[in-house]
C-alpha positions, 0 to 999 in steps of 0.5 A: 870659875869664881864668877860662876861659884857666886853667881850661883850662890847668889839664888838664895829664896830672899824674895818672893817675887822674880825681878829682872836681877834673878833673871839677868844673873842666870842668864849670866851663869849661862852665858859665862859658862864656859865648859872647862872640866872644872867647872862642868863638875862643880856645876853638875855636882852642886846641880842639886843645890842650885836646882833645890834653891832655883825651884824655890821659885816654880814650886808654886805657879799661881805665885810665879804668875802673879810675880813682877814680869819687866822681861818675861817674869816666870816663863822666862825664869823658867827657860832659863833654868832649862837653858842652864841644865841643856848647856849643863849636859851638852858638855858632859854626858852622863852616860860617861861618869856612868860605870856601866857604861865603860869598856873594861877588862872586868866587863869582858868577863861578864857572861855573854848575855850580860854582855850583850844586855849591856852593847845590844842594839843601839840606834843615831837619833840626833846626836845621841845613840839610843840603846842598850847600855846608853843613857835613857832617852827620855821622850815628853809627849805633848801631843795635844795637851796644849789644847792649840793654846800657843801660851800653853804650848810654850809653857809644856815646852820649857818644862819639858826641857827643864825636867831633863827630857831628850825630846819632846813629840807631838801629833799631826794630822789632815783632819779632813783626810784622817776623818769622815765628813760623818765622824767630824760632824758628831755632836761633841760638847767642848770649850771649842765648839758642838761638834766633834769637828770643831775640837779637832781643828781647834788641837790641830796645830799649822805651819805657824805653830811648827815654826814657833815650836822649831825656833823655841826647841833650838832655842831651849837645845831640846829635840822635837818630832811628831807621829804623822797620821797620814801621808801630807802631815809626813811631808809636812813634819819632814820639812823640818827636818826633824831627827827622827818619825814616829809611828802611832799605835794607831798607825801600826797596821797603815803600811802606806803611811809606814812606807811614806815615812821610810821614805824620809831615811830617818830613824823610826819609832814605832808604839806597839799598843792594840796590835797583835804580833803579826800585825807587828811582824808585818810593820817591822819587815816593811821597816827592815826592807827600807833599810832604816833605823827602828826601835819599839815601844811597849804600849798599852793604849788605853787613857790611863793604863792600869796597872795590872794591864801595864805586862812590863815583860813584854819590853823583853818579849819585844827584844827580838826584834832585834833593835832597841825597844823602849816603854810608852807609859799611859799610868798614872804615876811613875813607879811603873815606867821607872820598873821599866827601865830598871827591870826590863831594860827599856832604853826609850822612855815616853811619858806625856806630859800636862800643866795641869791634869784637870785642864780639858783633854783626853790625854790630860789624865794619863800624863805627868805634871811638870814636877812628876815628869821631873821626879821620874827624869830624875829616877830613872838617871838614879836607876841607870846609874846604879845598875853596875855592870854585874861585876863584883869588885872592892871599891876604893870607898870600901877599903878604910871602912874594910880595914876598920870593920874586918877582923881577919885578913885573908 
């Protein structure tokens, strides 16, 4: 505890380049971390300083680019931080220290649709139990921001894990099955080519990539999967073995692919954008009828969503389906996905997430730079933690200011 105590301490912004000291010595602290309850708490509750002292480091890329690498410099930093937070929670679970969260006598005396709001539907995707009255699970959509760059790719997933994200999500496809010969050969100006098809096959990630991103996930103890477009890229993405498959907006009315996908056994979730509620109906039936776990997502497909567009109400619209629904945000900013959570009760968040918003893409505009991705992770554990359990009570925080303040005692 001592060692971890100085070996923490020991990040004060001294230097403005990264050397192999700074990185050897969190790596040490996540290492040596050795989980006893002591040190679970002064780690997390001191996570603030630590990270506010760490991010004096990665507050400005350009800076981190140009600074000494004898290992690995910046990105290397920066996975180690996100090794250190993933170590963090994976010994203490939120969802524990939360107050909601816990079964008490109080509790039982809530109304019964209070009660139900907080142990609704719940589903298994990995190790964590997605639902109500569970912590939010947190989704970065990388998709196809990393413009087939594997540098790019690697840097998005480092940030994704370092801002607190339960997942990350990309996109698969067959190009030649998911597109016309007619289509593919559109003109299309990009850096990638003149053709419409030269982008999609240069976004188009193969086993290589896969392979890398698998190692580096388990690597960074972060969670991956992909919404398949087609039927080869459900086998392709399945050979994985990833925890859970996506259905696509897009994909919502392909019941073939939704069939292929229960075939798998795994959970699914599925996006809810540009589709009518029969159409809907349709695709959850198929889903119940193969017996596997589902949960939704509020969408609105259009790059970016405005805000007047965004009809928040339909998270709680989308209740009855009974299963836990979530929000696939496409705004800009953060305010409206954290309205999300803290007013609708969405259990799933999904947000993508860019290096940079003016890089080329078509999703680069309605996704979150590694700061804002960060600030909302934050946000929406702020909201879920202060929600309570609707139960009035006098805290043992309250008594001295009680006995203070009070002028007449009942």
């Amino acid at each position: 505890m001592t060692a971890i105590v100085l070996v923490l301490f020991a990040f004060a912004p001294g230097s403005v380049a990264i050397d192999h000291v700074e990185i050897a010595e969190l790596n040490h602290v996540i290492c040596q971390f050795d989980g006893s309850e002591q040190g679970v708490f002064w780690v997390w509750w001191r996570w603030q300083t630590v990270d506010g002292l760490a991010d004096y480091y990665v507050a400005d890329w350009r800076r981190l680019a140009d600074a000494p690498r004898p290992t690995g410099g910046a990105q290397e930093f920066w996975d180690a931080k996100a090794k250190l937070r993933r170590r963090v929670e994976s010994r203490v679970s939120i969802e524990t220290w939360c107050f909601y969260d816990r079964e008490s006598e109080d509790r039982k005396r809530l109304p019964e649709s209070r009660r139900k709001k907080l142990t609704g539907p719940t589903i298994q995707i990995g190790d964590r139990t997605v639902g109500d009255g569970h912590r939010c699970y947190v989704i970065a959509e990388l998709g196809i921001n990393h413009n087939g760059d594997r540098s790019v790719l690697r840097r998005l997933i480092s940030a994704a894990a370092y801002a607190g994200a339960q997942a990350i999500k990309f996109q698969k496809r067959t190009v030649d099955v998911v597109y016309s010969a007619e289509e593919l050969a559109k003109p299309r100006e990009s850096p990638f080519g003149a053709t419409n098809g030269d982008l999609k096959r240069r976004l188009e990630l193969g086993h290589a990539e896969y392979a890398f991103i698998d190692l580096t996930c388990r690597e960074l103890g972060i969670a991956w999967f992909a919404s398949s477009w087609d039927l080869d890229s459900v086998d392709f993405i399945d050979r994985f073995n990833p925890p859970c498959h996506k259905i696509a907006s897009a994909s919502i009315t392909d019941l073939e692919l939704i069939r292929r996908v229960c075939e798998t056994d795994k959970p699914l979730i599925m996006s809810t954008g540009m589709c009518t509620l029969e159409e809907l109906d349709r695709a959850t039936d198929l889903v119940k009828s193969q017996g596997n776990p589902l949960a939704l997502l509020h969408c609105v497909s259009t790059y970016p969503a405005r805000d007047q567009d965004l009809n928040l109400r339909m998270i709680d619209t989308l209740r009855q389906y009974d299963c836990p629904v979530g929000y696939s945000g496409h705004e800009r900013g953060i305010a409206t996905t954290v309205s999300a959570v803290d007013k609708w009760g969405a259990c799933i968040v999904e947000r993508h997430l860019t290096l940079d918003r003016s890089m080329f893409g078509s999703d680069q505009a309605a996704s979150l730079e590694p700061e804002g991705f960060r600030r909302m992770v934050r946000d929406i554990g702020a909201v879920k933690s202060a929600q309570g359990d609707g139960v009035k009570r006098v805290l043992d925080a309250e008594i001295p200011i009680q006995r203070k303040l009070r002028r007449v005692a009942v």
